[in-house]
C-alpha positions as CSV (number, residue, x, y, z in Angstrom):
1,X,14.9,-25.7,1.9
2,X,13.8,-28.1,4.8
3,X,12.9,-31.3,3.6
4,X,11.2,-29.6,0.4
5,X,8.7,-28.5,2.7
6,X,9.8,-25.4,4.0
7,X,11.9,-22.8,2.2
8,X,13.3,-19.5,3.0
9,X,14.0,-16.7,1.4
10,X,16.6,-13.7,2.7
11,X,16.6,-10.5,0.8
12,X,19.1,-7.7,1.8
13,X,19.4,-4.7,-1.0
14,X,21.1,-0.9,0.0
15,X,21.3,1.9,-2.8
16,X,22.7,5.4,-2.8
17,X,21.5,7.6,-5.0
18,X,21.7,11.4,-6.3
19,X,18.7,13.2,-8.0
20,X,19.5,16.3,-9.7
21,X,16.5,18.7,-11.1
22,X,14.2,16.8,-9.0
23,X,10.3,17.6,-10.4
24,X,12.8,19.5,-13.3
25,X,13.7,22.0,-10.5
26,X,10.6,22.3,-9.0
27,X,12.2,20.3,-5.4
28,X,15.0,20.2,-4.3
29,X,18.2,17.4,-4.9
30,X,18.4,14.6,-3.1
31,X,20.8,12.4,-1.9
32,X,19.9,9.2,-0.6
33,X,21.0,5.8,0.7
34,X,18.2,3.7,1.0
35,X,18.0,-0.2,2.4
36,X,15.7,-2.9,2.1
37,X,15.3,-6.2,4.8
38,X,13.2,-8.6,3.3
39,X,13.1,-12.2,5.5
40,X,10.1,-14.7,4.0
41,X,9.3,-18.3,4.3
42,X,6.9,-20.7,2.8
43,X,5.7,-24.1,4.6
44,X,3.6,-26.8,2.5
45,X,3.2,-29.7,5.2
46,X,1.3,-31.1,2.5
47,X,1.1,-31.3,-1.4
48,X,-2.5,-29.4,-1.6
49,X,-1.7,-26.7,1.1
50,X,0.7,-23.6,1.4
51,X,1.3,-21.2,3.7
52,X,3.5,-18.3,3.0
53,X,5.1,-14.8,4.7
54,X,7.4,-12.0,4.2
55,X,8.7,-9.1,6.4
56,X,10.0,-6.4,4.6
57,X,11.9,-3.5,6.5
58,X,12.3,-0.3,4.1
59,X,14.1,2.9,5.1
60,X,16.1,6.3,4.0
61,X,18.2,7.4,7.2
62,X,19.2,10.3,5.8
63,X,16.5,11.2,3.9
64,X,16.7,14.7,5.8
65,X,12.6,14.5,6.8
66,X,10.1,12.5,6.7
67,X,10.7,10.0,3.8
68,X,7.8,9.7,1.5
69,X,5.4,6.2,1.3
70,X,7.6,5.7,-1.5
71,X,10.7,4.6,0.2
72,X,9.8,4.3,4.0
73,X,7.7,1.9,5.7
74,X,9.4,0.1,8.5
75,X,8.9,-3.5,9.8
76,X,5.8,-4.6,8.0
77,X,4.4,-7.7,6.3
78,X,4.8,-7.9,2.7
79,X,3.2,-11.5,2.0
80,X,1.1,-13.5,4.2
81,X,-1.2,-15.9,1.9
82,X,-2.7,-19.2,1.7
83,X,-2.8,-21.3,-1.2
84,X,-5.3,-24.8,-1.3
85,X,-4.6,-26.8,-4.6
86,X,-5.2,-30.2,-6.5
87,X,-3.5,-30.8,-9.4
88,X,-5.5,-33.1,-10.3
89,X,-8.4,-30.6,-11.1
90,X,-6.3,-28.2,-12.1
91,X,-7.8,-25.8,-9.4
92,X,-5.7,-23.4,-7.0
93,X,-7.4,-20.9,-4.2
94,X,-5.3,-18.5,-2.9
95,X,-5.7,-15.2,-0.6
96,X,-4.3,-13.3,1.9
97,X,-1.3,-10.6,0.9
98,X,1.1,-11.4,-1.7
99,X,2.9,-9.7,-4.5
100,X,1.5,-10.6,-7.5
101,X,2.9,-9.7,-11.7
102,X,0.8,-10.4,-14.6
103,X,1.7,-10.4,-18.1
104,X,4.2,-7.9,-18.7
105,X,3.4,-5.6,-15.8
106,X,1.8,-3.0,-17.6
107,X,-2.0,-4.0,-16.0
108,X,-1.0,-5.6,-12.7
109,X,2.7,-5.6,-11.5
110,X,5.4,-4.9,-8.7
111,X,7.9,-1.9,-9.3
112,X,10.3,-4.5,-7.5
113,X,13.0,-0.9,-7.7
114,X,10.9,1.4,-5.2
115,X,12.2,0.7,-1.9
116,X,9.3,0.1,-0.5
117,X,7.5,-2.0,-3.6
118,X,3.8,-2.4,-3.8
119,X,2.0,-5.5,-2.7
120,X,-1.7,-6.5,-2.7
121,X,-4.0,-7.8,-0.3
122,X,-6.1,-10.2,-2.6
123,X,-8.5,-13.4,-3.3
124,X,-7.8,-15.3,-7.0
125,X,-9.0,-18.5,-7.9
126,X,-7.2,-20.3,-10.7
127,X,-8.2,-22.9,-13.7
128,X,-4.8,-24.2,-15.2
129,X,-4.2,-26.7,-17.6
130,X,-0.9,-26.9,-20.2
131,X,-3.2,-24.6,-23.0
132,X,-4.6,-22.1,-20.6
133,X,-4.3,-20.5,-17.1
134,X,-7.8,-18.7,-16.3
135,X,-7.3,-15.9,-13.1
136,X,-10.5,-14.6,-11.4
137,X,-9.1,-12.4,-8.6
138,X,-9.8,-9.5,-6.5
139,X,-6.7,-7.4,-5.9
140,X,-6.4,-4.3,-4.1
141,X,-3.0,-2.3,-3.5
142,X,-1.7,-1.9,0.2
143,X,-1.8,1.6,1.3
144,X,1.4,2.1,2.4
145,X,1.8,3.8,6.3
146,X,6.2,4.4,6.6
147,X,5.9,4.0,10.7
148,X,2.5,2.0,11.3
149,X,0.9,-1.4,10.5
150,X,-0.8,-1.3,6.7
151,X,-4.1,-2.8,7.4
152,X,-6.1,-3.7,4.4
153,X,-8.0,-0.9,2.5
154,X,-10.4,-1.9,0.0
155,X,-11.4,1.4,-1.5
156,X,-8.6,0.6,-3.9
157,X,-9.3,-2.7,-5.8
158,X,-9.3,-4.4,-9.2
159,X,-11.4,-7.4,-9.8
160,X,-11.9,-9.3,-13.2
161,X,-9.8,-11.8,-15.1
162,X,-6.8,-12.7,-16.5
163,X,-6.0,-15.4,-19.0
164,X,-3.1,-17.1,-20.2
165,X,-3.0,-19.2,-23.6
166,X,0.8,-19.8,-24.6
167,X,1.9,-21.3,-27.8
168,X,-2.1,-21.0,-29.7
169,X,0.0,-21.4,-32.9
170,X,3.5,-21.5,-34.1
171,X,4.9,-20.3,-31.3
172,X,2.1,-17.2,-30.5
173,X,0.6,-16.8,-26.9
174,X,-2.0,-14.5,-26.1
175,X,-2.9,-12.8,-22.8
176,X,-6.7,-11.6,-22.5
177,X,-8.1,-9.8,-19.5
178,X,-11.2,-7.7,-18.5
179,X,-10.8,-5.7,-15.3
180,X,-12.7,-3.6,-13.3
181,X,-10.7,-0.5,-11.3
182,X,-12.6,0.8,-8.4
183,X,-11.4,3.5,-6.3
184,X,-12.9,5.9,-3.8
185,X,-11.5,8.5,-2.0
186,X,-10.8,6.4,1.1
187,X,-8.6,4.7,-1.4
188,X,-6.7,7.3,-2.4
189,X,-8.8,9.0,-5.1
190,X,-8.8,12.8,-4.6
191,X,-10.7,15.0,-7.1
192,X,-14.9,14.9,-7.0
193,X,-16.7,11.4,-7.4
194,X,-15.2,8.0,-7.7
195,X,-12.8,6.4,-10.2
196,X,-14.6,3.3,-11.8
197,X,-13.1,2.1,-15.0
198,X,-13.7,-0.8,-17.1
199,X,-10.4,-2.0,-19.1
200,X,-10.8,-4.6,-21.8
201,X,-7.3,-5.7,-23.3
202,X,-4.9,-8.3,-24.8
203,X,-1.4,-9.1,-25.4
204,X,-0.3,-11.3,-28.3
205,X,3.9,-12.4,-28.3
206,X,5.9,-15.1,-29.8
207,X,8.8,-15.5,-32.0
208,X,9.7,-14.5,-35.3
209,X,11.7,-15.9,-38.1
210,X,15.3,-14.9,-37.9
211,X,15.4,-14.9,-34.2
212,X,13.0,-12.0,-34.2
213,X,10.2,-11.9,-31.1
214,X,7.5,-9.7,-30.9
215,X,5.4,-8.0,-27.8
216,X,2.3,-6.1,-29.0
217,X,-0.6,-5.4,-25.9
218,X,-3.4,-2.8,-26.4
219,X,-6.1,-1.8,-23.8
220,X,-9.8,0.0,-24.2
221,X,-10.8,1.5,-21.3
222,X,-14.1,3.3,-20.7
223,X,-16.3,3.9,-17.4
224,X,-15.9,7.6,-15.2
225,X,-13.1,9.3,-14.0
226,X,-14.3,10.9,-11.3
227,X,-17.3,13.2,-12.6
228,X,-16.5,13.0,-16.5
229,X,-17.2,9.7,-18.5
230,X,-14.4,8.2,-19.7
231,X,-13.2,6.8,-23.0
232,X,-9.5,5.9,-23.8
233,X,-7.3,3.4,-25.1
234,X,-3.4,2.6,-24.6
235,X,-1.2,0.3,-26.7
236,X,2.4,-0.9,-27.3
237,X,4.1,-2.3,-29.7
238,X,7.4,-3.8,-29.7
239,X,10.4,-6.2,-31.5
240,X,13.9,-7.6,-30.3
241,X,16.6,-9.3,-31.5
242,X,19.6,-10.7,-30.3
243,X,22.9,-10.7,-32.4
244,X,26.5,-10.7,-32.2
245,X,29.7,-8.6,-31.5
246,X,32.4,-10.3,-32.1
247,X,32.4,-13.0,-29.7
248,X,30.1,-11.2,-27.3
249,X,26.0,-11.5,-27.3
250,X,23.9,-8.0,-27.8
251,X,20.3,-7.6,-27.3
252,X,18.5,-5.4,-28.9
253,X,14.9,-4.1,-28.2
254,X,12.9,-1.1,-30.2
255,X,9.5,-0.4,-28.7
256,X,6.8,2.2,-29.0
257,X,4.1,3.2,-26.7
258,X,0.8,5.0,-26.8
259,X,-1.2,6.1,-23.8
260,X,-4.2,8.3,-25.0
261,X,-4.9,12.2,-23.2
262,X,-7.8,14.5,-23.1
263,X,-8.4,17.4,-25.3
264,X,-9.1,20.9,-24.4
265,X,-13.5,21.8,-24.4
266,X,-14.3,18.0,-24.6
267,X,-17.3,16.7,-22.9
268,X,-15.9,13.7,-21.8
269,X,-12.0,12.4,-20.2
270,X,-10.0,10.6,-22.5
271,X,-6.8,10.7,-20.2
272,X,-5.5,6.6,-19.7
273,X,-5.9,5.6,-16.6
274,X,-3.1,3.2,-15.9
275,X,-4.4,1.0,-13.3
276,X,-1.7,-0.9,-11.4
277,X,1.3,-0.7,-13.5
278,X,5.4,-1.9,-12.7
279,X,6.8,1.2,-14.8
280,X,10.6,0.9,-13.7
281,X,12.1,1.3,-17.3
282,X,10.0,1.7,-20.0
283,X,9.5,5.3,-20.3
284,X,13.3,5.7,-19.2
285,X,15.3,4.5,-16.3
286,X,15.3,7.5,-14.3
287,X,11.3,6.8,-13.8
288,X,9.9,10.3,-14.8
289,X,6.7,9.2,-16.5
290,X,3.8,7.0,-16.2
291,X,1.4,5.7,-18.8
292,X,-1.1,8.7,-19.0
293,X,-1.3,11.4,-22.3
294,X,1.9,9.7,-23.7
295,X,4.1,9.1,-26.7
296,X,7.1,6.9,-26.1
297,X,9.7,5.4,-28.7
298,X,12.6,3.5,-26.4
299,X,15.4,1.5,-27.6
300,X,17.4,-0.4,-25.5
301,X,21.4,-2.3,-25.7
302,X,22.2,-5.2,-23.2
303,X,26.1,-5.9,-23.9
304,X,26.8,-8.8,-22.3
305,X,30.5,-8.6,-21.4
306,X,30.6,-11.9,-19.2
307,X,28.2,-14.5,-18.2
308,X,27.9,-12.6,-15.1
309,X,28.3,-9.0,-16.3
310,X,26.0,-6.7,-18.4
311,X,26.1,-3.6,-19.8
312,X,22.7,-1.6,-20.6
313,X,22.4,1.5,-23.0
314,X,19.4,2.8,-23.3
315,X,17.7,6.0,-25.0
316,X,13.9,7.1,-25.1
317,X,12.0,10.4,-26.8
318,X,8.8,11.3,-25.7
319,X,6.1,13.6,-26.4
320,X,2.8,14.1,-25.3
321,X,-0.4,12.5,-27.0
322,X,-2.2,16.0,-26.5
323,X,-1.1,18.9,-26.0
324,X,-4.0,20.0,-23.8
325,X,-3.8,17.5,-21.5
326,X,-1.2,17.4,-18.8
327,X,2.0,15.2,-18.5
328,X,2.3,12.6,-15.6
329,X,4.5,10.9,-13.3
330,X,5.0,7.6,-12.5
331,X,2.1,7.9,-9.6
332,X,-0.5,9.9,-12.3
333,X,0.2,13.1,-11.0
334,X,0.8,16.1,-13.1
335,X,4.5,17.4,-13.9
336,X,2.8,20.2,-15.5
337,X,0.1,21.5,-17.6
338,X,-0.8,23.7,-20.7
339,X,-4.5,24.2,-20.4
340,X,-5.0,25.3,-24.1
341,X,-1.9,23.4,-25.5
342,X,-0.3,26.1,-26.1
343,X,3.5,24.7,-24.8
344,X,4.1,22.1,-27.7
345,X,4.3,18.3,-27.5
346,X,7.4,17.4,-27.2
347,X,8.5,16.3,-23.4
348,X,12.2,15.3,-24.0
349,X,15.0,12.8,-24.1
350,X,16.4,10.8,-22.4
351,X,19.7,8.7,-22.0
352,X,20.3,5.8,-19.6
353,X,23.8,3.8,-18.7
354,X,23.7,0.7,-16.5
355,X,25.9,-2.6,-15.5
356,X,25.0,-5.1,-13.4
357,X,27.4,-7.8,-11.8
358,X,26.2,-11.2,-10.3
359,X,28.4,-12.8,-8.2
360,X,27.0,-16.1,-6.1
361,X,24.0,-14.5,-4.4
362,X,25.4,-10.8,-4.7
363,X,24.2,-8.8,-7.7
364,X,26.1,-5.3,-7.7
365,X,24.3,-2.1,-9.9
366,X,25.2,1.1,-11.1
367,X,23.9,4.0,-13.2
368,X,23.6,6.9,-15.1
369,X,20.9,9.1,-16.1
370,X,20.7,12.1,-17.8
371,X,17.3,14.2,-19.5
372,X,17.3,16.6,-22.1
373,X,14.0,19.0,-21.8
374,X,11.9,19.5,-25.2
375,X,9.8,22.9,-25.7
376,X,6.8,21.3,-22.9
377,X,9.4,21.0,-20.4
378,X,11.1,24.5,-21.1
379,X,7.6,26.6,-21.4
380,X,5.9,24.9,-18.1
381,X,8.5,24.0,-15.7
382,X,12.3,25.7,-14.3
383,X,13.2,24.3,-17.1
384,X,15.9,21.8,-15.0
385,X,17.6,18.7,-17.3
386,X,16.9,16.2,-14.1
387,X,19.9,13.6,-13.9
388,X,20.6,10.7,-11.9
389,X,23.4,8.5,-10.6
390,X,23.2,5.5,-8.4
391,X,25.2,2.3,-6.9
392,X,23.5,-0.6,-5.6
393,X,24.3,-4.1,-4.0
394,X,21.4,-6.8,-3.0
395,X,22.2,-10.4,-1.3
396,X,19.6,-13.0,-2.1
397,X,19.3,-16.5,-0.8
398,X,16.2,-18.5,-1.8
């Protein structure tokens, strides 16, 4: 920081990975070391104005080919927005290109673990007072080119609002939103028609007595997807707890998750349409799934060892909300797919190990993943237990 007026921000993060069972044998293994250069800086020359930037350099040299959108896309701007305030009013207008996270990142969010993480070009203007924060904003997801500029693309977008009210009562805050998903084929959208969705939701969380907190968020969604109407609905539901061993604090988390699927002769799509979600970690760490014809029950174990030092276990089962209906991956593609649900329900398990190590601005990573295929799995695909192993390092000065 320059005279509190300028601050800059250096971001340096390299991971090798191996995938094993990739697409449960439908690709082939991979073994990658990817990087990511992010160098940003924000200027307020005075206390109603900001201007802010970000490169960000992602790559996979020895990807082998082409590296996917996914974890490719060299030298291009990540952030570049404008922010006019007055605290006095309450009032903040802000647009440009920006990474943005709402709530708990299930509606709007950055999956900040793909190398090359999504960002938004976007206009919001914001109410905010110490009850309530009221978002109206127009957000629409970069298209991401790996060796050209990514210009702005609007046949993506989301528009509506989101509303903060923390601490209504005895410790309860509540999250409302209405958003409208728009997508043509421009924007990515590639079966007949359009995507237009309307999604209604809310998100209540708080404490508990005996050091209990709570996360519950559900979501009504109706409009078309693509030709077919749609009407579905997703919801989570979820409790944690720290307590103690020994001398050494554990964290525990249970959570269960719904995302609703379409049945076999109906009229009408009932397949969740998860609109801009951060999944990294809730269906698993290994980032099979997304939130689309989906039963999930996840537990997770954060042992922390030192101040600096944590160790993560983590185990999820999951089975498919209807058997007629496809299963999903992270980018709402199907795995695979029993047309007359005839290959059972139940997707698999899955069991995560993880430690993390901060050390001044260095935080060091590694991991462990392994699946184990349920009937779905072994009836519609090679039938591969997909595993995964990784080590990272990032360096971050702010």
């Amino acid at each position: 920081t320059t005279n509190e007026k300028v601050t800059v921000q250096l971001e340096e993060r390299t991971r090798w990975e191996e995938q094993y069972g990739v697409k449960f044998g439908k690709s082939v293994n991979q073994q990658d070391m990817l990087s990511r250069l992010r160098v940003g800086m924000q200027y307020r020359p005075v206390s109603w104005l900001t201007l802010a930037g970000m490169m960000q350099d992602s790559r996979a040299p020895f990807y082998g080919k082409p590296a996917p959108n996914t974890v490719r896309d060299t030298f291009d701007l990540q952030e570049a927005w404008l922010s006019v305030s007055s605290k006095e009013k309450g009032v903040d207008l802000s647009f440009g290109r920006r990474m943005l996270d709402y709530g708990d990142l299930r509606v709007i969010g950055i999956p900040q673990w793909s190398n090359a993480s999504r960002t938004y070009d976007y206009g919001r203007i914001r109410y905010a007072t110490k009850k309530m924060t009221l978002d109206g904003l127009l957000v629409s997801a970069v298209m991401v080119q790996p060796d050209a500029f990514n210009t702005p693309e609007l046949g993506n977008r989301i528009w509506g609002t989101y509303d903060t009210f923390p601490n209504v009562w005895h410790g309860l805050s509540i999250d409302t939103y209405a958003l409208r998903h728009s997508q043509n084929k421009i924007g990515g959208w590639s079966t007949a028609g359009t995507l237009g969705t309307n999604n209604l939701g809310a998100r209540f969380y708080g404490t508990l007595p005996a050091r209990f907190s709570y996360n519950i968020e559900g979501i009504g969604q109706t409009g078309h997807l693509g030709v077919p109407s749609q009407r579905a609905y997703a919801w989570i539901a979820g409790v944690a707890r720290p307590v103690m061993v020994g001398k050494l604090p554990l964290n525990l988390v249970l959570d269960y998750r719904e995302a609703s699927g379409s049945h076999y002769g109906s009229g009408h799509s009932s397949t969740y349409e998860q609109i801009a979600a951060a999944n990294h970690d809730k269906f698993g760490h290994m980032d099979l799934f997304g939130w689309r014809n989906l039963k999930t029950l996840r537990n997770l174990e954060t042992l922390n060892l030192t101040k600096s030092v944590a160790f993560n276990l983590m185990y999820s089962n999951e089975y498919l909300f209807s058997a007629s209906d496809a299963l999903y991956n992270n980018s709402s593609d199907q795995i695979a797919f029993s047309s007359k649900g005839t290959a059972g329900t139940h997707v698999g398990q899955e069991l995560d190990s993880f430690i993390t190590m901060k050390v001044g601005p260095h935080t060091f990573y590694a991991g462990f993943g392994h699946f184990f295929k349920g009937e779905f799995i072994t009836n519609t695909t090679p039938g591969i237990n997909p595993r995964t192993l990784y080590v990272a390092q990032q360096y971050t000065i702010k």
